[in-house]
KOLNU-218596 format. One record per residue: residue number from 1; y, x, z of N, C-alpha, C in turn. Coordinates in pm, whole numbers. Each point is the difference from the previous one (the first is absolute). Last residue first. Layout:
# KOLNU-218596
- seq|nv|nu|nw|cav|cau|caw|cv|cu|cw
- NUM|Y|X|Z|Y|X|Z|Y|X|Z
...
***
This chain:
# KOLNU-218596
- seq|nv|nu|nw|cav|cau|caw|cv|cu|cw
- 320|11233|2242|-860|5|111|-99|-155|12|14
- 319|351|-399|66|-83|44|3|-57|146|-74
- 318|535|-180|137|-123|-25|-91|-108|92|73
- 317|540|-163|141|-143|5|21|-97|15|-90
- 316|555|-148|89|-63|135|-83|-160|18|93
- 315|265|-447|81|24|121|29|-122|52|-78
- 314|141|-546|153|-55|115|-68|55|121|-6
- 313|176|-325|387|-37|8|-112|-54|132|-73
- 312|-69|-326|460|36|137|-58|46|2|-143
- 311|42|-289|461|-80|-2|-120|74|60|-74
- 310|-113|1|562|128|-9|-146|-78|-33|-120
- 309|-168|60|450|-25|-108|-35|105|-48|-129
- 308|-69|438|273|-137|-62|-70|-7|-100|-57
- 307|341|264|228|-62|-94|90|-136|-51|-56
- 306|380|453|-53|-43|-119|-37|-80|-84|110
- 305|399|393|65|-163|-44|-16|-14|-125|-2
- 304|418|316|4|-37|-139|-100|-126|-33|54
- 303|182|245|288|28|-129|25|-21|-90|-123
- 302|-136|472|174|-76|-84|-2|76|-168|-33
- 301|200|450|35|-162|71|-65|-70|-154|-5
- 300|561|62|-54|-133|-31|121|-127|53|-95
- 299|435|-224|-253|6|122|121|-116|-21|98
- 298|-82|-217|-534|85|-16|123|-5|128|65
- 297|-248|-35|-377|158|-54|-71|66|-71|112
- 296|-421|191|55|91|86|-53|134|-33|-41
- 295|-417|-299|98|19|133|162|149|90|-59
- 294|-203|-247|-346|56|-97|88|75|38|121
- 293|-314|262|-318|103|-75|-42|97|-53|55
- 292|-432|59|209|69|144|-48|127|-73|-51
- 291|-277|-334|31|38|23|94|95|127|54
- 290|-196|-107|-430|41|-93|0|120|10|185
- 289|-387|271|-150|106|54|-56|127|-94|9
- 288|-407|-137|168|11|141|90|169|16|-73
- 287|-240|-354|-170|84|-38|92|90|139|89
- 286|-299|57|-378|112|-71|-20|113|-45|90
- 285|-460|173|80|82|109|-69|158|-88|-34
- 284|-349|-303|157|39|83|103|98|144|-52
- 283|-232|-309|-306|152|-39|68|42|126|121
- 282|-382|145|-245|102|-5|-78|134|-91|73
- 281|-408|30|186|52|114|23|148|23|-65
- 280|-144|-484|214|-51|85|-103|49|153|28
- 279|-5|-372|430|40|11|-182|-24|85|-60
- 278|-26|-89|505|-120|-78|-112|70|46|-143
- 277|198|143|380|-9|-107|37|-90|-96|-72
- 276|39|499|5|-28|-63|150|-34|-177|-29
- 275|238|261|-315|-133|-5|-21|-66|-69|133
- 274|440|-2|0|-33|-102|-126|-121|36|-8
- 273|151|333|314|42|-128|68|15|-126|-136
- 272|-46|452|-124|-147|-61|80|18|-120|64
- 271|351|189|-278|-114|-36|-82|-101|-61|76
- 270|396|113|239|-7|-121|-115|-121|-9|-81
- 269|64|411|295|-16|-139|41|-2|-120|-89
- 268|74|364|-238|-103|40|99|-42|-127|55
- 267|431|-12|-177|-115|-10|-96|-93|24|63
- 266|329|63|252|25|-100|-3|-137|-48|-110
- 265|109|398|128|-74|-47|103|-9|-156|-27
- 264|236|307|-259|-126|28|-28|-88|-82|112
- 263|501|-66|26|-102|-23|-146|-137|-5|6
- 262|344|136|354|-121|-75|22|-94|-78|-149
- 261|533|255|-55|-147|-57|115|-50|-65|85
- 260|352|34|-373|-144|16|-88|-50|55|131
- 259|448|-281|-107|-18|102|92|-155|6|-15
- 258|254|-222|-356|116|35|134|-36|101|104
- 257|-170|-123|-542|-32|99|125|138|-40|102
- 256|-58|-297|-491|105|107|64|-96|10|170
- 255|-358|-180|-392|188|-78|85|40|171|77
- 254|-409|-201|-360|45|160|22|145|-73|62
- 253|-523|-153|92|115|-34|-47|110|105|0
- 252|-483|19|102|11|-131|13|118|-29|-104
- 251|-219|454|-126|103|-6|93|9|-218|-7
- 250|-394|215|-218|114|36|-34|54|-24|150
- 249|-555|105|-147|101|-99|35|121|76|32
- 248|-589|12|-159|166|32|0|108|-71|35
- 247|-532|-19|157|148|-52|-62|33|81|3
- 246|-508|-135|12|80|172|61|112|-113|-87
- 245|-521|-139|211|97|10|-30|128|48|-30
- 244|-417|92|230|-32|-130|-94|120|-38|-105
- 243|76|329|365|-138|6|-35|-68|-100|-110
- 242|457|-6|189|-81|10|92|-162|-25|-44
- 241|518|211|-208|-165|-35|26|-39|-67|125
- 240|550|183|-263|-113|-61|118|-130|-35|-32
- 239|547|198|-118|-159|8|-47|-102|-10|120
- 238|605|2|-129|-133|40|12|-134|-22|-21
- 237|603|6|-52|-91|-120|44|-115|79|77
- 236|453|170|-155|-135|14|-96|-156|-119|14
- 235|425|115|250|43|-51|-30|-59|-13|-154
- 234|-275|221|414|156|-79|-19|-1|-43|-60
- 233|-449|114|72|120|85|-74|113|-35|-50
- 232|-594|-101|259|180|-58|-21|118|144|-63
- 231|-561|-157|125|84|109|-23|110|-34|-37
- 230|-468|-221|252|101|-56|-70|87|171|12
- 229|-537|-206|55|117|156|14|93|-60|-111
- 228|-491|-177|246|125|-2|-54|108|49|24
- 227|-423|120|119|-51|-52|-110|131|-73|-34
- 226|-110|537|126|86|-163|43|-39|-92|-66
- 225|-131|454|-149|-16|-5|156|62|-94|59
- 224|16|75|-445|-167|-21|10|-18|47|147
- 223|469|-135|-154|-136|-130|22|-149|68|-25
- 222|381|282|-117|-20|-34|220|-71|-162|-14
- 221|-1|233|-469|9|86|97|-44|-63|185
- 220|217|-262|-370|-134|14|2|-99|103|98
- 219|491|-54|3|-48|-71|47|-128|-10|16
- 218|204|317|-237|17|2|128|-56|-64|120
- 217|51|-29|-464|-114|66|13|30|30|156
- 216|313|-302|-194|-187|-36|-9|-75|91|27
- 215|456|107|-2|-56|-90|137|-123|-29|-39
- 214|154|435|-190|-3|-134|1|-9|-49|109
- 213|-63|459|15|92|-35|-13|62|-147|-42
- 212|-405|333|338|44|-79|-148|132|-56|42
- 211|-402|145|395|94|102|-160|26|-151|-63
- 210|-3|-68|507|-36|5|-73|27|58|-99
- 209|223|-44|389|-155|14|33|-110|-5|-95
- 208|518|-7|-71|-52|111|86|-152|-7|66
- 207|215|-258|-338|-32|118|-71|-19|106|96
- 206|151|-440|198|-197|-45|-109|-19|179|-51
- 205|470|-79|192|-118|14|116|-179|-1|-96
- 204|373|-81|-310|8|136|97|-103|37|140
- 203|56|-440|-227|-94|134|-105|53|84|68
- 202|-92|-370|363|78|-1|-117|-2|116|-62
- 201|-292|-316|315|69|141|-29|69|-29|-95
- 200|-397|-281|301|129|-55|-74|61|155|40
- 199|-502|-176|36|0|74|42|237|-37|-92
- 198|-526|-275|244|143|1|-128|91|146|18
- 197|-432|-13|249|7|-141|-73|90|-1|-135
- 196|-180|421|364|108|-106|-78|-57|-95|-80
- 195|-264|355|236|-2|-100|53|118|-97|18
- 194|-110|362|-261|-136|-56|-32|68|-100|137
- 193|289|355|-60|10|-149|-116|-150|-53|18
- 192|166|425|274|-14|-162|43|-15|-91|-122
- 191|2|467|-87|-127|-44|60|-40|-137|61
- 190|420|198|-209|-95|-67|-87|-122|-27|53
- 189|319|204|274|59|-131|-12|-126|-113|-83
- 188|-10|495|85|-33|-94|124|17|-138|-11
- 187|183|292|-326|-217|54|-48|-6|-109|116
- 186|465|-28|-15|-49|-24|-103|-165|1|11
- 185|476|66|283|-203|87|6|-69|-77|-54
- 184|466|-98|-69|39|145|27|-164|8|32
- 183|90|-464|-51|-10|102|-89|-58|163|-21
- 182|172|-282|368|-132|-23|11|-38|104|-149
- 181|439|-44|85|-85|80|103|-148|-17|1
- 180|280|-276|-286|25|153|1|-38|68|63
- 179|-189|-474|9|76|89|-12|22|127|-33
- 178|-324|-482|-104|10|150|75|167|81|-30
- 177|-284|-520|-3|117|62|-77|38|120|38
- 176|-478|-339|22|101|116|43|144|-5|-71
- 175|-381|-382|131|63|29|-64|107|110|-13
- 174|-521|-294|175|105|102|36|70|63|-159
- 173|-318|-378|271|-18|73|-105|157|60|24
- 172|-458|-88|307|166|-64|26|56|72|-167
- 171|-440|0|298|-7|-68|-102|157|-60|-41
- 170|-177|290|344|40|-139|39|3|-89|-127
- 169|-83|481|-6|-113|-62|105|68|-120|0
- 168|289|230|-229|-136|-6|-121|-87|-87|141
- 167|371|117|161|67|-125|-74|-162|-42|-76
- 166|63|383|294|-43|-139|98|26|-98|-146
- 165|78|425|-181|-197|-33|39|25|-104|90
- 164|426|56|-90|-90|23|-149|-127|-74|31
- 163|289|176|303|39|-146|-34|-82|-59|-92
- 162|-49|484|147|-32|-121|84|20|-108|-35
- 161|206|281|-255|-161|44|-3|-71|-118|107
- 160|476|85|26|-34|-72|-167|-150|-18|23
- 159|186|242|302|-21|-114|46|-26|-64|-96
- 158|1|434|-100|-115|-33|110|0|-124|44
- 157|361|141|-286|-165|22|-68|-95|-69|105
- 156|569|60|-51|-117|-4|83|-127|-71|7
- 155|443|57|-259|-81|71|11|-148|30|90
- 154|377|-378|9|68|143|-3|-138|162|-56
- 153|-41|-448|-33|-64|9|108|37|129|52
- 152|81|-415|-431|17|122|70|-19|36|131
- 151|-179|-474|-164|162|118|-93|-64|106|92
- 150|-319|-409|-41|54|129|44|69|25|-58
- 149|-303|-446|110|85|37|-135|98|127|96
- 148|-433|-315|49|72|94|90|60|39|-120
- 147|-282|-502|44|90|132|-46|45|33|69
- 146|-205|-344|145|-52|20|-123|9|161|-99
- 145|-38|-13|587|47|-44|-132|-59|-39|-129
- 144|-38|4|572|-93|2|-106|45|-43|-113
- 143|186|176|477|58|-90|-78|-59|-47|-189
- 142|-200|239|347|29|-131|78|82|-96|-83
- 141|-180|427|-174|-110|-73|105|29|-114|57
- 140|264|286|-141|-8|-64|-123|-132|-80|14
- 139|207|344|312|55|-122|10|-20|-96|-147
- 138|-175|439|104|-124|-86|42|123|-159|20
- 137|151|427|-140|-40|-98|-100|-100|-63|14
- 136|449|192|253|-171|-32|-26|-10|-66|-98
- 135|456|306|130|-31|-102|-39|-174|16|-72
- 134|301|361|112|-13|-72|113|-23|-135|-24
- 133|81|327|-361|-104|-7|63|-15|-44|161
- 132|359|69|-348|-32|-88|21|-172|-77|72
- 131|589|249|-118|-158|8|41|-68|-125|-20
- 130|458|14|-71|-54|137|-55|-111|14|60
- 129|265|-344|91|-95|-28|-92|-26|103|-60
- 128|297|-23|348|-93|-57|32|-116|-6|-84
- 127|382|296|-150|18|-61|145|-198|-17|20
- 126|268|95|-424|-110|-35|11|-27|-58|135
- 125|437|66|-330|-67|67|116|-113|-61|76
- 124|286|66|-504|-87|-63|87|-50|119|117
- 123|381|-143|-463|-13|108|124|-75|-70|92
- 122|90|-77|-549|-45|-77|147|-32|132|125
- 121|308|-164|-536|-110|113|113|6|-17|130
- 120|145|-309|-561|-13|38|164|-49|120|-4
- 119|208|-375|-398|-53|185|70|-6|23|143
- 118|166|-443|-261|-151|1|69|-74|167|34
- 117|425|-157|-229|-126|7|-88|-116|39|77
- 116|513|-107|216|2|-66|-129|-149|-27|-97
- 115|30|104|460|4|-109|-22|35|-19|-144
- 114|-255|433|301|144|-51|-101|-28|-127|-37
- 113|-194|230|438|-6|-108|-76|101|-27|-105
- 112|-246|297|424|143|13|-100|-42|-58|-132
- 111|-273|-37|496|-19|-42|-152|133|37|-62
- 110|-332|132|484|173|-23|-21|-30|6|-180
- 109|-382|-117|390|15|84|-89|170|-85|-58
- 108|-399|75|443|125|-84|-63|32|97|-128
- 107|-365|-110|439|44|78|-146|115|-65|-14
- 106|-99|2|505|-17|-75|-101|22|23|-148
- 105|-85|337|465|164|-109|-99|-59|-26|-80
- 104|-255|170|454|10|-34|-86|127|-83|-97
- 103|-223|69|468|57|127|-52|34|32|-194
- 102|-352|-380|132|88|36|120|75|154|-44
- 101|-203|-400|-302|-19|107|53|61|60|94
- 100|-242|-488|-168|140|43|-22|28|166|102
- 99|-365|-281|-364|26|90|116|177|19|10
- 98|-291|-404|-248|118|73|-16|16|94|151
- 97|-340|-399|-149|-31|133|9|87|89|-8
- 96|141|-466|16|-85|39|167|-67|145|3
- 95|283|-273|-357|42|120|50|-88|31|83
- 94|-11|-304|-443|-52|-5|151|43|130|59
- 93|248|-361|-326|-53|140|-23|-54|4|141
- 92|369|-328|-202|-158|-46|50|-91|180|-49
- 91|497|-21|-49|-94|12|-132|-180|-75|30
- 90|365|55|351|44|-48|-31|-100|-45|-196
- 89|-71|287|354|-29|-112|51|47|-84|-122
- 88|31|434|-13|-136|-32|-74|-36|-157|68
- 87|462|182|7|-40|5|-116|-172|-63|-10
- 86|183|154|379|50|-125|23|-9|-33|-148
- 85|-144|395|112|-109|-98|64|75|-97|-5
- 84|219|330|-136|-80|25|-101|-144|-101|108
- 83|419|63|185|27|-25|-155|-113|-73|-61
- 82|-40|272|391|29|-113|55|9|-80|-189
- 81|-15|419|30|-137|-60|22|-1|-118|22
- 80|356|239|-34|33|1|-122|-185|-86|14
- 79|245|92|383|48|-116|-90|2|-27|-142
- 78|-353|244|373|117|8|-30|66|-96|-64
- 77|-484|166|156|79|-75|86|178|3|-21
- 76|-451|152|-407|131|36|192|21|-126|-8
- 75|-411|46|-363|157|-21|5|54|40|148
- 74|-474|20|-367|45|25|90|178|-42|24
- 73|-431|-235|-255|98|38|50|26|74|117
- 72|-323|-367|-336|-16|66|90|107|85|-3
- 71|-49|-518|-100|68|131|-59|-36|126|155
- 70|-193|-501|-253|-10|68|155|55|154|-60
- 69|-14|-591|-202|-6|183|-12|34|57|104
- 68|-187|-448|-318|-12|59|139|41|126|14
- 67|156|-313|-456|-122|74|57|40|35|203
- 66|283|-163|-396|-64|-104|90|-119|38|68
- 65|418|196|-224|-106|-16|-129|-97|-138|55
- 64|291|242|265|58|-104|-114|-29|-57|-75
- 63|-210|385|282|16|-173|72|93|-69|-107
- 62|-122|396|-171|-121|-19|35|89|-129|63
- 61|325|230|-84|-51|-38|-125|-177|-85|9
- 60|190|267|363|149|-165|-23|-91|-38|-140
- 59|-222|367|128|-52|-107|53|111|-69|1
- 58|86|407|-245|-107|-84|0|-7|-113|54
- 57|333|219|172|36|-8|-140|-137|-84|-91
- 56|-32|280|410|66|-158|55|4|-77|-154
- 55|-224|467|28|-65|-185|84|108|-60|-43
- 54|149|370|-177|-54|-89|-56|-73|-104|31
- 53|534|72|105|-121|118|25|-129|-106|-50
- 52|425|-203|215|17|10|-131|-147|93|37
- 51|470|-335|122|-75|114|62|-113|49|-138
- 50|607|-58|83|-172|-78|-75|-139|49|116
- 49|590|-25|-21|-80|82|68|-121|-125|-28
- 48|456|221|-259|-98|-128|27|-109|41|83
- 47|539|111|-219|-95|57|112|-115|-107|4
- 46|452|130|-326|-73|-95|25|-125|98|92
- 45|385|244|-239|21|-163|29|-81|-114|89
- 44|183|532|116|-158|-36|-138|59|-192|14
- 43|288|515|73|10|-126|12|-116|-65|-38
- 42|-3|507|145|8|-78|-128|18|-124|90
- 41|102|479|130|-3|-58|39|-28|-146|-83
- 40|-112|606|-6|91|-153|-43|-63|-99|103
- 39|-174|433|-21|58|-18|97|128|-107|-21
- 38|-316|156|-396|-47|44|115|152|-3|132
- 37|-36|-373|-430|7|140|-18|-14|13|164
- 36|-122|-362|-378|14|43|113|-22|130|33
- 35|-40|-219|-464|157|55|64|14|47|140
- 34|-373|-32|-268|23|115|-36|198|-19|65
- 33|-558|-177|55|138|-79|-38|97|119|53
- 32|-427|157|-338|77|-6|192|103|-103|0
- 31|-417|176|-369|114|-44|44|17|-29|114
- 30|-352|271|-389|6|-62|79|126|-93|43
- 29|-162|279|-341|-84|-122|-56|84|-67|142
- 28|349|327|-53|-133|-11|-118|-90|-119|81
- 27|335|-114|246|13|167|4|-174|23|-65
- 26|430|-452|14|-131|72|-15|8|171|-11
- 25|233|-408|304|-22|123|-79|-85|55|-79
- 24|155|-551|266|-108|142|-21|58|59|-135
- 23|236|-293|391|34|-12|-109|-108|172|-29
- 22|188|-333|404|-136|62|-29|4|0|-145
- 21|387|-102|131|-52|113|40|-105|31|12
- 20|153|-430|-189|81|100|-63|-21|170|93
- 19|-232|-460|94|36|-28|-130|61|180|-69
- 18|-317|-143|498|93|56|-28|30|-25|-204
- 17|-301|-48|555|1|-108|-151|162|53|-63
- 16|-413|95|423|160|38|-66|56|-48|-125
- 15|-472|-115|352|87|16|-134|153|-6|33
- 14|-519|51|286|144|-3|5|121|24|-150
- 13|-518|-127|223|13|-26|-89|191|34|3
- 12|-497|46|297|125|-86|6|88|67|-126
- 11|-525|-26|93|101|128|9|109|-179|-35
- 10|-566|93|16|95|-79|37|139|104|27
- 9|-544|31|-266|127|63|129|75|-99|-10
- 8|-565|-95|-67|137|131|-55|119|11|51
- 7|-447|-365|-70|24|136|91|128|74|-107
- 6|-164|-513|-24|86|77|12|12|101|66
- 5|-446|-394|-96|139|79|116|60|97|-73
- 4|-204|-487|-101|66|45|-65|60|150|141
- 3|-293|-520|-146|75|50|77|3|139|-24
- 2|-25|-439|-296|-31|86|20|62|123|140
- 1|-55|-536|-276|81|120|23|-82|106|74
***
C-alpha cells in the first residue's frame, strides 16, 4: 500500500431533502427549483448532516482502499469541525496536519436535494477552507509521501507552486484535480503541468486550457504536457492516456442519480487509490468509474465509497 496526502478542503455537508418543493423550472437552456417563493415558508422532509469537500472526500477513498493517508486541512473550533474530525477518526485518516483556525467558521455548504431525480444546488460557504496558504510544504519532508493528490486550492497558484517543486525535489508523484478558481489563470496554471504526474478534468474544464472539441484531441493535446491525462464527460464516459496507452470508456453503470456529490472526487480518487495500489491503468479507470457510480446512488459526497475489494463487473472500455 501506499501512503497517500490529501491537500484540499474540508466542509460540513448540510442537506434539505425535499420530494414535492424542490421541484425545477426550466428558464430556456437553464432552471430554478421554481416553487420556492421569496419570503415563503417551505416544509422540507428530510435533513442530513454529512461532511464532505475535496481533501476529505478523497482520502475516505484513499484509507478504504488501505493506503496511508494524511489529509491536509483547514477547519474552526466549532461543531461543524468537530464533525468533520470525528469522521476522519473514524475512516482511520491522519488529522495531525489539520489547522484548526482561530476566528474562524468551519466551511459548510447547505444541499437542496430533490429526492425524487437527484436535482440539486449547493449553497457554499467556504469559512475555513477558503484559503490556503498557511500550510508548508516543508511538511512533506516529514511526512515523506507516495502521493500528493490536489483538488482545489481555491485558486491559489503560489501554494500549488510550492507543493509542486517540494513534491518534484522529494521524488513524490503528484495528482491534480484543479478548480474553478485555479482555472480562471490558465497561462499560470499551464506552467505547473511539468511538475504533474496525472493530471484529472473534465471536457469543459480540458476546452479551457486547451483548443479542441473531441476528447481525443483534447486529451492528446494535455499529454504533450502530462504524461497521464484522464478527461471525463458525464454521462458520456471519457478518455484517458497515460502515454502508452489511451481508453475510451462508458459510464460503470447507468442506475437512477440520488445525489451526484462528490462524483468527480470520487473517480479522481478511485482511480489513483487502484493505481497506488499496483494495478493496471485500465483497472484503475474501471474502478475510478466503478467508485463514481456507487458515490451517487446514495445521500452524501462520500458514503458509497468503495473499498477496492468488490468485484467488478465488465463495463464499456476499449482501446483506442
Amino acid at each position: 500500500m501506499a501512503r497517500i496526502v490529501s491537500l484540499g478542503s474540508a466542509l460540513q455537508d448540510i442537506y434539505f431533502i425535499d420530494r414535492d418543493d424542490l421541484v425545477s423550472t426550466a428558464i430556456g437552456k437553464e432552471a430554478i427549483f421554481g416553487k420556492i417563493l421569496v419570503g415563503s415558508k417551505v416544509d422540507i422532509d428530510k435533513i442530513s448532516y454529512e461532511v464532505g469537500g475535496g481533501g476529505i472526500n478523497s482520502a475516505i477513498t484513499f484509507s478504504r482502499h488501505g493506503h496511508e493517508v494524511v489529509l491536509m486541512s483547514n477547519i474552526a473550533k466549532d461543531s461543524a469541525g468537530s464533525a468533520i474530525t470525528k469522521k476522519l477518526n473514524q475512516e482511520s485518516i491522519d488529522d495531525s496536519y489539520i489547522n484548526v483556525l482561530e476566528r474562524k467558521t468551519t466551511g459548510t455548504s447547505v444541499i437542496l436535494l430533490n429526492e425524487k431525480n437527484g436535482e440539486r444546488t449547493i449553497l457554499t460557504y467556504r469559512g475555513a477552507s477558503e484559503q490556503f496558504g498557511n500550510f508548508s510544504e516543508k511538511d512533506l519532508d516529514l511526512i515523506n509521501p507516495d502521493w500528493l493528490y490536489i483538488t482545489t486550492l481555491r485558486g491559489d497558484l503560489e501554494t500549488l507552486k510550492r507543493f509542486l517543486k517540494k513534491a518534484k525535489e522529494q521524488n513524490i508523484k503528484v495528482m491534480l484535480n484543479p478548480g474553478v478558481k485555479e482555472l480562471e489563470n490558465v497561462k499560470e496554471l499551464t506552467k505547473l503541468f511539468e511538475y504533474i504526474d496525472v493530471l484529472n478534468v473534465n471536457k469543459n474544464e480540458a476546452m479551457q486550457i486547451v483548443p479542441g472539441v473531441t476528447l481525443l484531441e483534447l486529451v492528446y493535446r494535455l499529454n504533450n504536457y502530462i504524461n497521464t491525462v484522464i478527461v471525463t464527460d458525464g454521462t458520456m464516459g471519457g478518455i484517458a492516456t497515460d502515454s502508452t496507452e489511451t481508453y475510451r470508456f462508458g459510464i460503470y453503470e447507468d442506475l437512477k442519480v440520488k445525489d451526484a456529490t462528490g462524483a468527480g472526487d470520487a473517480f479522481g480518487s478511485g482511480f489513483l487509490a487502484h493505481l497506488a495500489s499496483g494495478k493496471s491503468f485500465k483497472n484503475s479507470l474501471i474502478f475510478a468509474s466503478a467508485n463514481s457510480t456507487s458515490v451517487i446512488t446514495k445521500i452524501g459526497a462520500n458514503k458509497g465509497i468503495l473499498t477496492g475489494s468488490e468485484k467488478l463487473h465488465p463495463m464499456p472500455i476499449q482501446k483506442v
